[in-house]
MIVEX-618044 format. One record per atom (N, C-alpha, C): atom name; residue in one letter; residue number from 1; y, x, z. Coordinates in steps of 0.1 Angstrom, whole numbers, plus 5000, padded with zeros to 4 digits. Layout:
# residues N
   atom   type   seq   north   east     up
     CA      a   NUM       Y      X      Z
...
# end
This chain:
# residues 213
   atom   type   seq   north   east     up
      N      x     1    4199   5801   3312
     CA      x     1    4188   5793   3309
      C      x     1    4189   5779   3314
      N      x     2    4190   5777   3325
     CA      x     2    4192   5762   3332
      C      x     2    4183   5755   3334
      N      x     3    4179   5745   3342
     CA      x     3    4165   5737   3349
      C      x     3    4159   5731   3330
      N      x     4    4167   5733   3324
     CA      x     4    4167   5722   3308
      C      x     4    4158   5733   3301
      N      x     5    4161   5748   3306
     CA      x     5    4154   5758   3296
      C      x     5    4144   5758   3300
      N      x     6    4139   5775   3292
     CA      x     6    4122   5778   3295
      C      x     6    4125   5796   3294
      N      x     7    4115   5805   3300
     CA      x     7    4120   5816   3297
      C      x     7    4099   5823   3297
      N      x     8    4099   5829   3288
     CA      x     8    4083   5835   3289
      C      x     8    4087   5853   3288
      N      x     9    4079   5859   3297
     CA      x     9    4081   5873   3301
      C      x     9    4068   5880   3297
      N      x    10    4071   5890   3289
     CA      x    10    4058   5900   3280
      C      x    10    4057   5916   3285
      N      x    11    4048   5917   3292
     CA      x    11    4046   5932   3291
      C      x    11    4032   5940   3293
      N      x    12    4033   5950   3288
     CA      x    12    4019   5958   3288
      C      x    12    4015   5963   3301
      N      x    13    4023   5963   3306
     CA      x    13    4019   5967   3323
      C      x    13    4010   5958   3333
      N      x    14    4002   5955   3337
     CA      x    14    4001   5946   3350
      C      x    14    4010   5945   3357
      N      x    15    4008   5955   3367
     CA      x    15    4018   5960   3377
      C      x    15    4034   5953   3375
      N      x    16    4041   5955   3364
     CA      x    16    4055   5953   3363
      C      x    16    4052   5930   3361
      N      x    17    4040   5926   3359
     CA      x    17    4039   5914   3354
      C      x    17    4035   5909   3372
      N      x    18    4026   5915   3378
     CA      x    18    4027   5911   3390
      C      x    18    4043   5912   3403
      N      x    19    4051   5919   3397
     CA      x    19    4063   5922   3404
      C      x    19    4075   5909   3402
      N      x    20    4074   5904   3385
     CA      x    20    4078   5895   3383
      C      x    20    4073   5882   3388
      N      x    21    4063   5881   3390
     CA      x    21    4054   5867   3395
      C      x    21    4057   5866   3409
      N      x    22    4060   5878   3412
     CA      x    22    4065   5876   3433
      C      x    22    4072   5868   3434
      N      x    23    4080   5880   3425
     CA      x    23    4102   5873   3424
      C      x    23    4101   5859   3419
      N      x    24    4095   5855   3408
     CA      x    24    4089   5842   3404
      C      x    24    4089   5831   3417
      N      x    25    4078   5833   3423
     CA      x    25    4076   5827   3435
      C      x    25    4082   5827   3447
      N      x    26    4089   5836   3449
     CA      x    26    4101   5840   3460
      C      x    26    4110   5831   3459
      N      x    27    4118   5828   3444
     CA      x    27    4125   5820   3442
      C      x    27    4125   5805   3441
      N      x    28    4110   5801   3439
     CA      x    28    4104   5793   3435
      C      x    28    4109   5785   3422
      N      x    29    4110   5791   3412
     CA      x    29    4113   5793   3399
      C      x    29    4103   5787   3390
      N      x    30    4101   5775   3384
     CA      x    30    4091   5770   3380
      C      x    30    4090   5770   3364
      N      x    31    4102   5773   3357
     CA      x    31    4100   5770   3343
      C      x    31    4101   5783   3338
      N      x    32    4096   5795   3340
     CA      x    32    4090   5806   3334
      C      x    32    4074   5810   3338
      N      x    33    4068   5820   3330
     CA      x    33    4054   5823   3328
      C      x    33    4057   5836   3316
      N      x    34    4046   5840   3323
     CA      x    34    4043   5854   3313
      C      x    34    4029   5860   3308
      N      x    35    4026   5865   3303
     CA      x    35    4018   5874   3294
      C      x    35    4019   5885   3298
      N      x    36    4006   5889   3297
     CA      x    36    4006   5907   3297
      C      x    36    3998   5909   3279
      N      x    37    4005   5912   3276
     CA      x    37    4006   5916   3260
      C      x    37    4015   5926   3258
      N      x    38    4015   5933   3242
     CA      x    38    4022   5942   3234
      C      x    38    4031   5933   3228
      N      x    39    4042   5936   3232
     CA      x    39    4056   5932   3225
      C      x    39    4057   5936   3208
      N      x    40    4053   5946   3208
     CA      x    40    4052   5956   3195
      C      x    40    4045   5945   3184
      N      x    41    4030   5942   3191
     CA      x    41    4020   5934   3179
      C      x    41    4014   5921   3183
      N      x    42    4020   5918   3197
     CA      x    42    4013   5900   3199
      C      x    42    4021   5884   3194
      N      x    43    4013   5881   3189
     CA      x    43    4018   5865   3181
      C      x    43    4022   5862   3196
      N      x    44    4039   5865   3192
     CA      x    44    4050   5859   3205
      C      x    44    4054   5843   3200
      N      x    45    4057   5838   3213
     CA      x    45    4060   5820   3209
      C      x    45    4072   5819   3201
      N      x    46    4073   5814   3195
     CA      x    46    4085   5810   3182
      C      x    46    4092   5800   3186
      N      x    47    4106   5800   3180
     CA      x    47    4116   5792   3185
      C      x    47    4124   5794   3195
      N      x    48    4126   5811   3203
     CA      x    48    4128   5815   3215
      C      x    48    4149   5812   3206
      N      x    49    4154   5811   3218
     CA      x    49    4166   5811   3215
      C      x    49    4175   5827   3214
      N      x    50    4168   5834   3225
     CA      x    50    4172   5847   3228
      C      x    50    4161   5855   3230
      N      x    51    4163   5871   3230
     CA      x    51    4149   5881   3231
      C      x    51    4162   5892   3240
      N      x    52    4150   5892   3252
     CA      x    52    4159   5908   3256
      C      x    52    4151   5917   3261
      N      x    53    4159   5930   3263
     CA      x    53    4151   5942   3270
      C      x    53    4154   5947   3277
      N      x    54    4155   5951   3292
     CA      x    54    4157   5962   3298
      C      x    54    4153   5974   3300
      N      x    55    4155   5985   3294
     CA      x    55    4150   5998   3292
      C      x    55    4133   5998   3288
      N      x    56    4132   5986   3277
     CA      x    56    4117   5986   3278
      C      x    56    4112   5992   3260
      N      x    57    4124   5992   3253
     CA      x    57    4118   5991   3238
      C      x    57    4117   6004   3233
      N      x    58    4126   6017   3241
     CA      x    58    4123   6030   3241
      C      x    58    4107   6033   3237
      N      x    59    4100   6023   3242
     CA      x    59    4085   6028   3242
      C      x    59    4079   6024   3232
      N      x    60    4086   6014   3219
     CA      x    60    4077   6011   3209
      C      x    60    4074   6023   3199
      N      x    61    4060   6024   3201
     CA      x    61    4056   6037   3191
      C      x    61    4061   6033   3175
      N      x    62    4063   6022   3168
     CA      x    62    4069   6015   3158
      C      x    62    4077   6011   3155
      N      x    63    4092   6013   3161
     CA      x    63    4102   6003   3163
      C      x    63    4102   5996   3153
      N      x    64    4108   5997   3141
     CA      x    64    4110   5989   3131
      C      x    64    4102   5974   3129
      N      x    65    4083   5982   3129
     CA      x    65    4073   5970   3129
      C      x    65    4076   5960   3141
      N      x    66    4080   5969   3153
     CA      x    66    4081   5958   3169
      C      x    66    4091   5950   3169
      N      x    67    4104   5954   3165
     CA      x    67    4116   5949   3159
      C      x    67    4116   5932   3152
      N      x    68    4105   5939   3138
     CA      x    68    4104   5930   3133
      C      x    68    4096   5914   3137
      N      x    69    4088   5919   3145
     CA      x    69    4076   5913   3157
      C      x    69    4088   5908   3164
      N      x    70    4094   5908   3172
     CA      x    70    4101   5901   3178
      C      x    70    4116   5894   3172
      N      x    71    4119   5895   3163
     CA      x    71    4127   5889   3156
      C      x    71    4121   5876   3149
      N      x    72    4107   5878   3142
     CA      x    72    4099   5863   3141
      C      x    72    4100   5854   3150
      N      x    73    4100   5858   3165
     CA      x    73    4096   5849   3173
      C      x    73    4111   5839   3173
      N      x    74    4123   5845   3169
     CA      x    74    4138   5836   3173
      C      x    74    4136   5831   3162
      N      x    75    4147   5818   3166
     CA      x    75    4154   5809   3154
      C      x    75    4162   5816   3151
      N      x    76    4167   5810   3138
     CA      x    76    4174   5813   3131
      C      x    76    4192   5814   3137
      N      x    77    4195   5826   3140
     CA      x    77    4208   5829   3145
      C      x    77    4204   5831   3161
      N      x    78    4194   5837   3161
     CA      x    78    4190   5841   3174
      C      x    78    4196   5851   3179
      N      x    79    4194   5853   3193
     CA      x    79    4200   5865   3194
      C      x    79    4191   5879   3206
      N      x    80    4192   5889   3200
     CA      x    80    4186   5900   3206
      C      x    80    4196   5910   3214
      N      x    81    4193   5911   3228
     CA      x    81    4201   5922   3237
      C      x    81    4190   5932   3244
      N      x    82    4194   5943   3241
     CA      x    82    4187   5955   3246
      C      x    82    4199   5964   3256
      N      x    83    4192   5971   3264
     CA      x    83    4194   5978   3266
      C      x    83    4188   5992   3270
      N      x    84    4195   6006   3264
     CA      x    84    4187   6015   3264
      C      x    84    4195   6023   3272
      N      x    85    4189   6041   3276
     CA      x    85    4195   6050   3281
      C      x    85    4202   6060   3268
      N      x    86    4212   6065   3275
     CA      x    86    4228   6076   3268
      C      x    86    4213   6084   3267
      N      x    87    4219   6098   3263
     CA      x    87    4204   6110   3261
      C      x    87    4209   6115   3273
      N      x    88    4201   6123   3279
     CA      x    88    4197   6130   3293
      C      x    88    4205   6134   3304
      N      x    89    4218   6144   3292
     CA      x    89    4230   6153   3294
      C      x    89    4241   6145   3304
      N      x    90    4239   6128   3297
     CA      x    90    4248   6119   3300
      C      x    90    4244   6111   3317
      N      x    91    4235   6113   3319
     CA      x    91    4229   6105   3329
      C      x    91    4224   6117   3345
      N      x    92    4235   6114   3350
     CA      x    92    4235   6122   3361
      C      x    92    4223   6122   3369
      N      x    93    4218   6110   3372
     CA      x    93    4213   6105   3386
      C      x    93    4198   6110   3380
      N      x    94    4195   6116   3366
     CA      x    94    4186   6128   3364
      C      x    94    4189   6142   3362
      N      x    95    4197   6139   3357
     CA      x    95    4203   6159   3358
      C      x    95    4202   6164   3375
      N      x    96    4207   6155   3381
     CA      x    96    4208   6168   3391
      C      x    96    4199   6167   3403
      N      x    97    4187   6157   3402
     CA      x    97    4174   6161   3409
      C      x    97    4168   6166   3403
      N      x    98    4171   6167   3389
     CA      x    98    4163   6176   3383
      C      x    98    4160   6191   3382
      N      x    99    4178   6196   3378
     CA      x    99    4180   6205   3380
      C      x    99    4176   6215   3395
      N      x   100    4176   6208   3406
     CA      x   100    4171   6206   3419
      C      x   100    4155   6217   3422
      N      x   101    4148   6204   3407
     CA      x   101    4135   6215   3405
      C      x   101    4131   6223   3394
      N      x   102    4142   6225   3395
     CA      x   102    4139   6238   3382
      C      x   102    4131   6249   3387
      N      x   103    4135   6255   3402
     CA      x   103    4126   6268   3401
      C      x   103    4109   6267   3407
      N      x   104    4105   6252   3402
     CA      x   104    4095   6248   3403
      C      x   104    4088   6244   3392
      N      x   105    4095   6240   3386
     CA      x   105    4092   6229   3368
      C      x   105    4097   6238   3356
      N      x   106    4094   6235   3347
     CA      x   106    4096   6232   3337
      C      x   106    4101   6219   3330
      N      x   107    4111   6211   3329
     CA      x   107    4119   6199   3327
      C      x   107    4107   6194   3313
      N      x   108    4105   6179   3314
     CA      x   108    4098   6183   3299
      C      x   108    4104   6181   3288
      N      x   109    4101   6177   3276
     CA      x   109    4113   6178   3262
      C      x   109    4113   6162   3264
      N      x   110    4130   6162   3264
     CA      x   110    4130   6147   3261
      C      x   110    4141   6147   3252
      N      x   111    4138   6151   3240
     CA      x   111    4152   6150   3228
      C      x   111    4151   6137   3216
      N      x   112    4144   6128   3229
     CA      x   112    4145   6118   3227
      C      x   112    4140   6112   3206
      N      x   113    4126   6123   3204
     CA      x   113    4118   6119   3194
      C      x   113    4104   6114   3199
      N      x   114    4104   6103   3191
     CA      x   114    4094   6097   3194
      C      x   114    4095   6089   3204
      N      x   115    4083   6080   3208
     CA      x   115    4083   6068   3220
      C      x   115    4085   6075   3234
      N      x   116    4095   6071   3241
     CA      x   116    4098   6078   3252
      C      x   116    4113   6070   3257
      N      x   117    4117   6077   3270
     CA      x   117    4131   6075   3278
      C      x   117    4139   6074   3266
      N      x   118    4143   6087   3257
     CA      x   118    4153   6090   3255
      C      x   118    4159   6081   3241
      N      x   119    4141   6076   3230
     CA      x   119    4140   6073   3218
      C      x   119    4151   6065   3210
      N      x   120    4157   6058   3221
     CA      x   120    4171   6052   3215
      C      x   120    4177   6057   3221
      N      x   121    4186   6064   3223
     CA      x   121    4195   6068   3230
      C      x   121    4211   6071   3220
      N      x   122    4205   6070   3205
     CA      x   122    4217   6073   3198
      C      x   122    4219   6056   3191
      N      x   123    4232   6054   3193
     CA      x   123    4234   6041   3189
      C      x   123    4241   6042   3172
      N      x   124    4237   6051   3164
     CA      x   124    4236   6050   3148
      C      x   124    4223   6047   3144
      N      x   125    4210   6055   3156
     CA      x   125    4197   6049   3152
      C      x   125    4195   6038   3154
      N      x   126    4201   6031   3166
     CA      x   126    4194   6020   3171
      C      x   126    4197   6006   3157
      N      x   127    4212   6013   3157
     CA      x   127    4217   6001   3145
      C      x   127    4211   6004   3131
      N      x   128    4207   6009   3127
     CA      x   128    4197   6016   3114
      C      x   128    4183   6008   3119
      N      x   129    4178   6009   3126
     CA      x   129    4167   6005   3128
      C      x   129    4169   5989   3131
      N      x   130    4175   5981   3139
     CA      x   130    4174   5970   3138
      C      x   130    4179   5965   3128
      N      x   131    4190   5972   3116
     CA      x   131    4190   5964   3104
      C      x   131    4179   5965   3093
      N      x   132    4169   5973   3094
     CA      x   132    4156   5974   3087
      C      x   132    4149   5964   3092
      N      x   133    4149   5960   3103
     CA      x   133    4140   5950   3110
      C      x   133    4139   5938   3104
      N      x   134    4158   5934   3099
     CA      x   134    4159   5922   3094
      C      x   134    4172   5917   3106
      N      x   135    4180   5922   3113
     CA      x   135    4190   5917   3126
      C      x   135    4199   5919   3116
      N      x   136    4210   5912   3121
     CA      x   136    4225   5915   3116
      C      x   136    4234   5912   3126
      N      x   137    4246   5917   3125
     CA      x   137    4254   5914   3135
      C      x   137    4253   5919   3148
      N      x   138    4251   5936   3142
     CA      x   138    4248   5943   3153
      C      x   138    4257   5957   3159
      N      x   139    4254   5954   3175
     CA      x   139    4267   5965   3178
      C      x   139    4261   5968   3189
      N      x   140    4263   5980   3191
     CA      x   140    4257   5992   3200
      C      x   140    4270   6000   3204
      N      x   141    4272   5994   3219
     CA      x   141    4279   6001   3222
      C      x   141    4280   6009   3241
      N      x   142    4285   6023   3243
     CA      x   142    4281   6033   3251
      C      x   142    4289   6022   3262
      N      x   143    4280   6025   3274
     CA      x   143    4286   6020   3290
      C      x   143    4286   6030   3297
      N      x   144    4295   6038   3307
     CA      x   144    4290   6042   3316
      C      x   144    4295   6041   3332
      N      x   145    4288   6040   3340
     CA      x   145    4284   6032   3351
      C      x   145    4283   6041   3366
      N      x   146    4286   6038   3376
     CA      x   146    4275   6044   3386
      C      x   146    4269   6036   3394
      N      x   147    4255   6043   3394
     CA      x   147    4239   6040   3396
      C      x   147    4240   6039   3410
      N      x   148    4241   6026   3418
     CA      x   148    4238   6030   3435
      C      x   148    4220   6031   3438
      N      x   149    4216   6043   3446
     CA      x   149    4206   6052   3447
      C      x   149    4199   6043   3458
      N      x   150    4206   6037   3469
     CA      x   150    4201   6038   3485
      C      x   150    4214   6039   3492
      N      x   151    4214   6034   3507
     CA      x   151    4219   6035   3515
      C      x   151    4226   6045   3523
      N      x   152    4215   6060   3516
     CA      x   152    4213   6073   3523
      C      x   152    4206   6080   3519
      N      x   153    4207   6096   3514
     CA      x   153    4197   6105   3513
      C      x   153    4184   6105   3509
      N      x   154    4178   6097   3522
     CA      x   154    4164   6096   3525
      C      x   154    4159   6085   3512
      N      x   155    4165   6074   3515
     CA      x   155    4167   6058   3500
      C      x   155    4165   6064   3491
      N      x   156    4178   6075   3486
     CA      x   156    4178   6076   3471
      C      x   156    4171   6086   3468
      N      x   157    4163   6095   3474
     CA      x   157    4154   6102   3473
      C      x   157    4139   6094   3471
      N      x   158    4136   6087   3479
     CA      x   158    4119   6080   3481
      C      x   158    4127   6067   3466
      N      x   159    4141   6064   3465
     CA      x   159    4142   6058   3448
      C      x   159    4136   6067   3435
      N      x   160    4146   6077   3437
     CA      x   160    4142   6086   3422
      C      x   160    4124   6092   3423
      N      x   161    4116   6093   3437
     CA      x   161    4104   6098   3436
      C      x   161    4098   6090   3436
      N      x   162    4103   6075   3430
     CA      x   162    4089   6063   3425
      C      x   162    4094   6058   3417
      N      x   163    4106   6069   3404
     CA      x   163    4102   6061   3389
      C      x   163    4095   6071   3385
      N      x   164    4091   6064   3377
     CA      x   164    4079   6070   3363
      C      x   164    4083   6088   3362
      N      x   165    4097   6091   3359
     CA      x   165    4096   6102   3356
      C      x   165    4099   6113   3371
      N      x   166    4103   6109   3380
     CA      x   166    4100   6114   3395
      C      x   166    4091   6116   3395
      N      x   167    4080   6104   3397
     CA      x   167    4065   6107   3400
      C      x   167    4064   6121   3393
      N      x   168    4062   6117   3382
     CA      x   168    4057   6131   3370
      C      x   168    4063   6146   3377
      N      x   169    4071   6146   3376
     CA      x   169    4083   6159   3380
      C      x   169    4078   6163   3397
      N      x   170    4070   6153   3399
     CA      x   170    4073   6157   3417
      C      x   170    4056   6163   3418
      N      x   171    4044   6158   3407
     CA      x   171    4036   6159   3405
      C      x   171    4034   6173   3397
      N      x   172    4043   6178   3393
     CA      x   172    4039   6191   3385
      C      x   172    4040   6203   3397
      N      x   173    4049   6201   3408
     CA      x   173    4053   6204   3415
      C      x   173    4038   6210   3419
      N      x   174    4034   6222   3424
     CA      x   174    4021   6225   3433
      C      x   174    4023   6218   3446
      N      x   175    4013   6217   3450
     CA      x   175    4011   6208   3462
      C      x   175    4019   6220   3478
      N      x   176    4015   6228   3478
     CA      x   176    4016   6237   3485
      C      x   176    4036   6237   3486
      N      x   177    4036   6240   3475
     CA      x   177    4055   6238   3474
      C      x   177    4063   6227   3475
      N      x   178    4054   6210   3477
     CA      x   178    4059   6198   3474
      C      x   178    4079   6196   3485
      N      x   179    4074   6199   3498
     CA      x   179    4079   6198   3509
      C      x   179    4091   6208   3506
      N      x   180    4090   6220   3498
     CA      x   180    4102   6221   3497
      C      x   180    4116   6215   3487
      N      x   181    4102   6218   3474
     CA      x   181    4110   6206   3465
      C      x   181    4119   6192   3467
      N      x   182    4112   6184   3478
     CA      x   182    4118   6175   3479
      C      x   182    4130   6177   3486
      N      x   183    4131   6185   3492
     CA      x   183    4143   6189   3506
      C      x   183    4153   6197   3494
      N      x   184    4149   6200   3484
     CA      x   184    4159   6207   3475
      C      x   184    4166   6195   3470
      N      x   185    4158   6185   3467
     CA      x   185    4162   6175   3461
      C      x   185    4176   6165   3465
      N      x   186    4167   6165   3478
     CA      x   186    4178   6157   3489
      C      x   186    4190   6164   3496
      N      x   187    4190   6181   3490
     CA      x   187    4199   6184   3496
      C      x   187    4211   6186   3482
      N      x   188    4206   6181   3468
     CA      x   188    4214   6181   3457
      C      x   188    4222   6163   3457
      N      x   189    4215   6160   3464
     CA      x   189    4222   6141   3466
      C      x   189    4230   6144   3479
      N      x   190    4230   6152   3487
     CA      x   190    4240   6153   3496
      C      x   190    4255   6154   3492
      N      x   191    4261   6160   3482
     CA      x   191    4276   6159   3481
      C      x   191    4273   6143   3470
      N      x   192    4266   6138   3473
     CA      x   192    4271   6126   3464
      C      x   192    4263   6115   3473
      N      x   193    4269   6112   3487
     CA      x   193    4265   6104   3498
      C      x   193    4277   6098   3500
      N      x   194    4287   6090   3502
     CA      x   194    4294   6080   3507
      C      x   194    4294   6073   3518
      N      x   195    4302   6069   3524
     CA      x   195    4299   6059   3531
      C      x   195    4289   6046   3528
      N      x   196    4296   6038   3514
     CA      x   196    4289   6030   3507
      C      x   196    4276   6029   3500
      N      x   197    4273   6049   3504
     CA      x   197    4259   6047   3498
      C      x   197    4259   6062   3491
      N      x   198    4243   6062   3484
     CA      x   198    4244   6073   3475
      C      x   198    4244   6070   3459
      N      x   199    4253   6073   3450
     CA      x   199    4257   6070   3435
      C      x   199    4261   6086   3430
      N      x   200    4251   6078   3415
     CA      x   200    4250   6092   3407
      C      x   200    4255   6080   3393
      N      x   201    4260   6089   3382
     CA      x   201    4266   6088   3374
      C      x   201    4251   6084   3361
      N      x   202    4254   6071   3357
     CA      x   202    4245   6066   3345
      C      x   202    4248   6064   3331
      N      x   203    4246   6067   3323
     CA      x   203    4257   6060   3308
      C      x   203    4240   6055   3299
      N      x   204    4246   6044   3298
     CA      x   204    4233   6033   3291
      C      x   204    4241   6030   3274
      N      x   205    4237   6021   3264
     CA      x   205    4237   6016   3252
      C      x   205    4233   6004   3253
      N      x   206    4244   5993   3251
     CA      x   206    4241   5978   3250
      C      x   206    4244   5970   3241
      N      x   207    4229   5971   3232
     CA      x   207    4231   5969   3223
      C      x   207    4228   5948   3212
      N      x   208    4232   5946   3208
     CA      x   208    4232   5931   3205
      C      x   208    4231   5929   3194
      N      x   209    4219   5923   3188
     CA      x   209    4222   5915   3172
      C      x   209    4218   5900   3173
      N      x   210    4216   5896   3156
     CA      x   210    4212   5884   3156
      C      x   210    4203   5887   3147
      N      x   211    4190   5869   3141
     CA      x   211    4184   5867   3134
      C      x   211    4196   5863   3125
      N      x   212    4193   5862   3112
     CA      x   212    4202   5856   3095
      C      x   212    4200   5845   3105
      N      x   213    4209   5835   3094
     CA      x   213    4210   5816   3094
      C      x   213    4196   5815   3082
# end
């Protein structure tokens, strides 16, 4: 972007809009600003040179319409980068806390229909759907990676029990049994501690188009 650019940040959350405004100010970063709006259906500013996402478009209950909603806002030969999650099977650093609480839980369905984690996760959908949008020049292709957790045990545990789907999973848990759960947890991140830390195995989709000329 450069002191010359401008960068505007959109999301439905408070919470994730006050997180960026810290970092904002931490840096003292002056030529961005954001909105808390629906990406899906708010008259976004036009003329944007680039649109991106990090693990955020999974959630459009419409893709195609949201797609198309944010493809208005670029110029002509714009360009759009997403990034989504592999499906479930592929992404370690959930499998095996999860599996962890199995004799507690029930896992819930994530076969990745409908607005959710998993909703892109196949990259023949993703590219189907952003050529209905109106994108061209698009390629979706598999990464996979490893995820550093924390420093230790204790890190990458109190990490995976404050995302979205931790919370949920640690909450189905009865209260009475929480304390074990968690010790199950952290004792399934134990053969995967390092020196350098604790890492679990991630595989993401990075995917890229453009607007026509």
């Amino acid at each position: 972007m450069g002191r010359g650019g401008a960068a505007h940040g959109v999301d439905i959350t408070p919470a994730m809009l006050d997180i960026a405004r810290a970092r904002q100010e931490l840096l003292g970063i002056q030529n961005v600003s954001f909105t808390e709006a629906d990406a899906q259906t708010a008259t976004l500013p036009c003329g944007a040179d680039a649109a991106m996402s990090r693990f955020g478009t999974m959630f459009f209950d419409e893709p195609i319409t949201a797609f198309e909603n944010v493809r208005r806002s670029l110029q002509p030969r714009g360009r759009l980068g997403i990034v989504t999650w592999q499906p479930l099977e592929q992404n370690a650093w959930l499998v095996v806390p999860g599996a962890a609480l199995l004799p507690w839980i029930a896992l819930p369905d994530l076969n990745g229909k409908g607005p959710g984690m998993f909703s892109q996760s196949d990259a023949v959908t993703i590219v189907q759907t952003l050529a209905q949008a109106g994108f061209t020049d698009i390629d979706s292709r598999p990464l996979k990676l490893a995820l550093p957790l924390g420093r230790n045990v204790d890190q990458a545990y109190a990490l995976l029990a404050d995302t979205g789907v931790g919370r949920g999973a640690l909450s189905a848990v009865p209260e009475p049994q929480r304390d074990a759960a968690a010790d199950a947890v952290r004792s399934a991140l134990e053969p995967h501690a390092h020196a350098d830390g604790v890492w679990l195995g991630a595989a993401i989709l990075l995917t890229t188009a453009r607007t026509s000329s």
